[in-house]
C-alpha positions, 0 to 999 in steps of 0.5 A, spaced: 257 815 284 264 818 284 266 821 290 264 829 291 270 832 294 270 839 296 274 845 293 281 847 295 279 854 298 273 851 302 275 852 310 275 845 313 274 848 320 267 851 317 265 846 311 258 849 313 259 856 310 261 852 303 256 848 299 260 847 293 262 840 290 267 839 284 264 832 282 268 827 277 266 827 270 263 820 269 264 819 260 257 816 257 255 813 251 254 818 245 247 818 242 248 817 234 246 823 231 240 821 224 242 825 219 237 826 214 239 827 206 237 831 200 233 835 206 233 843 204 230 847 210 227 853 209 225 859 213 218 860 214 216 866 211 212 871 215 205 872 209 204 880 208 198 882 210 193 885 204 191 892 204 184 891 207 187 887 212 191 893 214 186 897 213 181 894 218 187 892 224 189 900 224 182 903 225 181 897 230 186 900 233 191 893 232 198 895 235 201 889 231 198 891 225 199 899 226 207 897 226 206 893 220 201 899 216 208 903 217 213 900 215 209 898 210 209 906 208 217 906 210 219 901 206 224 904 200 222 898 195 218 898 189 213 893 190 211 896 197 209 903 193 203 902 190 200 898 197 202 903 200 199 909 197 193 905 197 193 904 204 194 911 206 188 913 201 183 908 204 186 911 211 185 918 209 178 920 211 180 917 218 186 922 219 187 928 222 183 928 227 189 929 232 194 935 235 201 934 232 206 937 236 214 937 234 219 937 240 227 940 238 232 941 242 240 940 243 242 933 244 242 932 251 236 937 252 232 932 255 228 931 249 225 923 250 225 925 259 220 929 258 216 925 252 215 920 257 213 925 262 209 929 258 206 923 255 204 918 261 201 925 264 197 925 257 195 918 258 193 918 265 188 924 262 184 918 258 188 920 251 192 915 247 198 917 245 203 917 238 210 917 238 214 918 233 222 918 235 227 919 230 233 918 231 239 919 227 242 914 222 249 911 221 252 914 215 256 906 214 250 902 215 243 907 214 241 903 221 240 908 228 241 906 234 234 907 236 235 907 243 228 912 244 224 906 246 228 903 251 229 911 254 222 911 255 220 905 258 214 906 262 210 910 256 212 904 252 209 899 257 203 903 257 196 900 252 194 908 251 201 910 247 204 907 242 213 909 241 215 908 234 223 909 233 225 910 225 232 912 223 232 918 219 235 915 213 239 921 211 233 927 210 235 933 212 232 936 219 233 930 222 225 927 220 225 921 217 221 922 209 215 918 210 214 921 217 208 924 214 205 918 212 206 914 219 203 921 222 197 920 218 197 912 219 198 913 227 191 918 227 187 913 223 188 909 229 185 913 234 191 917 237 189 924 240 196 926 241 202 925 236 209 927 239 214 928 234 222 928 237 227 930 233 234 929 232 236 935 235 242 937 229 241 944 229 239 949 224 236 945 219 232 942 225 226 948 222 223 942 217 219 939 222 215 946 222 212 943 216 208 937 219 205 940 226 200 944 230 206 946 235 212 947 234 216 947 242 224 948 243 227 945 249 233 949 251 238 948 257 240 953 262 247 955 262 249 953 255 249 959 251 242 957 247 240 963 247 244 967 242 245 959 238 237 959 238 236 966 235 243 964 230 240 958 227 233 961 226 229 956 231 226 960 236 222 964 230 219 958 229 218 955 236 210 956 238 214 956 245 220 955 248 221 950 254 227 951 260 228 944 261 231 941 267 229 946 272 229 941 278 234 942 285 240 947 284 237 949 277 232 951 279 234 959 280 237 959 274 232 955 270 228 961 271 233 967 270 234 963 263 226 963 262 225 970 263 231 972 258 228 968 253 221 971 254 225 978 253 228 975 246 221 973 244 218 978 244 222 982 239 221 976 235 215 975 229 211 971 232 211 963 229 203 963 228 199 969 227 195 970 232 199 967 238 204 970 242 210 965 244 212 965 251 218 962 255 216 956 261 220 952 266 219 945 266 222 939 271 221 932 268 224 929 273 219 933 279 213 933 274 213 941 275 210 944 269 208 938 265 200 941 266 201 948 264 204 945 258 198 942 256 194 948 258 198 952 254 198 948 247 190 946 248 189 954 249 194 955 242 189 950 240 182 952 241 185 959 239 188 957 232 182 953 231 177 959 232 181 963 228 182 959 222 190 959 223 190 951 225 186 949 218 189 954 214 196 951 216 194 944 215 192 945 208 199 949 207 203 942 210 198 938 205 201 942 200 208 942 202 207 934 201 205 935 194 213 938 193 216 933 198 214 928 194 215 931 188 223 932 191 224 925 193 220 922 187 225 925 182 231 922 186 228 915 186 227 916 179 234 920 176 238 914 180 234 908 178 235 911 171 239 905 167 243 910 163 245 914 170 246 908 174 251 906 168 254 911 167 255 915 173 261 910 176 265 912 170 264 919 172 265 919 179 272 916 178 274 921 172 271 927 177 276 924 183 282 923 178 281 931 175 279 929 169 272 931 169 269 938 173 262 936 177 259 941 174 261 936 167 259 930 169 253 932 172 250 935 166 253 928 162 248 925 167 242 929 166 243 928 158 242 921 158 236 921 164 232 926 160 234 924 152 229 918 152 223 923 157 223 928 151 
């Protein structure tokens, strides 16, 4: 054994406050490696589940399958459409049972804080939560950070809720295009709340109105949100305003910032008939006003539902589907076209150089998509 000595900086008047050793190496024999020839390794391919497998984990309430269902229903490829639609239609008449709630608001408003404090209020009430978080997508890479998950640590940890992070794939609102579909596939599971976060970009955050029940804006004190919110046209579409953040020294002017939105509602046209949308003041980080937040949107609940407002606005939602997919089908067709997708790199380059106007070009691709359609 080789001596063991002990290292420069040790003290030798207290060796006892220094147990580190430096040991000599000693050499030892190397093993022959066995190397094998003509051996081709693989990696194992995971199998796809099939439909009714799918089908059957999502209404048993499977978390595994469920995130399968809906990145089934995600996937941009062209084998997984049909199966997907397929999926959705066997899990139709199990959806809709669900309160949708959509959640804007400006980046740094507190968006996923008070998600997990509202939902883990939600689930310790007995009910089972959905979250769909969008985040936003690189314009390099397609991908998003996805960081909704880790932000909301707790209600990811909790077995009533389930988060799902999707990249926003560059649609317009800040909602990801299959947000609907994944909507569907979460209440088929038996989930009594879906939360919708978006991005928070601005004005053209209004789309989400399109896909839920409750429409809420949270806001900040001291930002000048209040002329911005009625510049960008949100706060007519928002079934409440929320003042976020309304905790400590805030607290006072979270109120005052609070009544002057209630006065600007008021001249507004309410987002729902039949529902006067008011102002309130939140504190995630207390847990002050969560309750009354819930009592409010089970009261627009029960008010829209006797009414007829709720069921008439679910069926215009469903025919807002119809002209999205509309929308998304005719782009997946014009670009996987074979003529356009020869042809439009040329253009592309000749509209770069001054050659051609867009308008040109454009209509040259339009010619050759349409000329084998007549």
């Amino acid at each position: 054994m080789a001596e063991d000595r002990k290292p420069e900086w040790s003290d030798p008047n207290e060796p006892e406050k220094f147990s580190t050793v430096i040991k000599k190496g000693e050499e030892q024999e190397a093993q022959s490696a066995i190397i094998e020839k003509d051996v081709v390794y693989r990696k194992r391919q995971s199998k796809e589940p099939s439909v009714e497998e799918l089908v059957a984990g999502v209404l048993s309430g499977n978390r595994g399958q469920l995130a399968r269902a809906i990145t089934l229903v995600e996937s941009n490829a062209e084998q997984h459409f049909h199966k997907a639609q397929e999926l959705l239609q066997k899990l139709l008449s199990n959806s809709g049972k669900s309160i949708r709630i959509g959640i804007t608001g400006v980046p740094g408003a507190g968006k996923s804080t008070f998600i997990e404090a509202f939902g883990m209020f939600l689930c310790d009430l007995g009910l089972r939560v959905a979250v769909l978080a969008i985040d936003p997508s690189s314009s390099l890479s397609g991908g998003s950070i996805l960081g909704d998950k880790t932000r909301m640590e707790k209600l990811s940890r909790n077995p009533r809720a389930f988060i799902r992070p999707s990249p926003t794939a560059g649609k317009l609102g800040g909602v990801h295009r299959k947000t609907r579909e994944a909507m569907l596939i979460c209440e088929a599971a038996g989930f009594d709340v879906i939360l919708i976060e978006t991005v928070g970009v601005g004005q053209s955050e209004v789309i989400i109105r399109d896909m839920v029940d409750f429409f809420m804006l949270l806001v900040l004190t001291g930002a000048g949100d209040e002329l911005q919110g009625m510049k960008k046209g949100i706060m007519e579409l928002a079934d409440t305003v929320l003042v976020h953040k309304a905790d400590g020294a805030n607290k006072v002017k979270a109120e005052q910032t609070r009544k002057e939105y209630s006065r600007i509602l008021h001249f507004l046209q309410p987002a729902t008939k039949g529902w006067s949308s008011k102002a309130y003041t939140c504190s995630s980080l207390m847990g002050e006003g969560i309750k009354e937040i819930w009592d409010v949107i089970k009261d627009f609940e029960e008010k829209g539902k006797s009414s007829g407002v709720f069921a008439e606005r679910r069926k215009g939602q469903q025919r807002d589907w119809i002209y999205s997919l509309i929308t998304d089908q005719l782009h997946y067709s014009f670009f996987h076209h074979p003529d356009v997708k020869l042809k439009l790199p040329q253009l592309e380059n000749e509209v770069m150089a001054g050659e051609k106007t867009a308008a040109t070009a454009v209509e040259i691709l339009f010619n050759a998509f349409l000329t084998d359609k007549k």
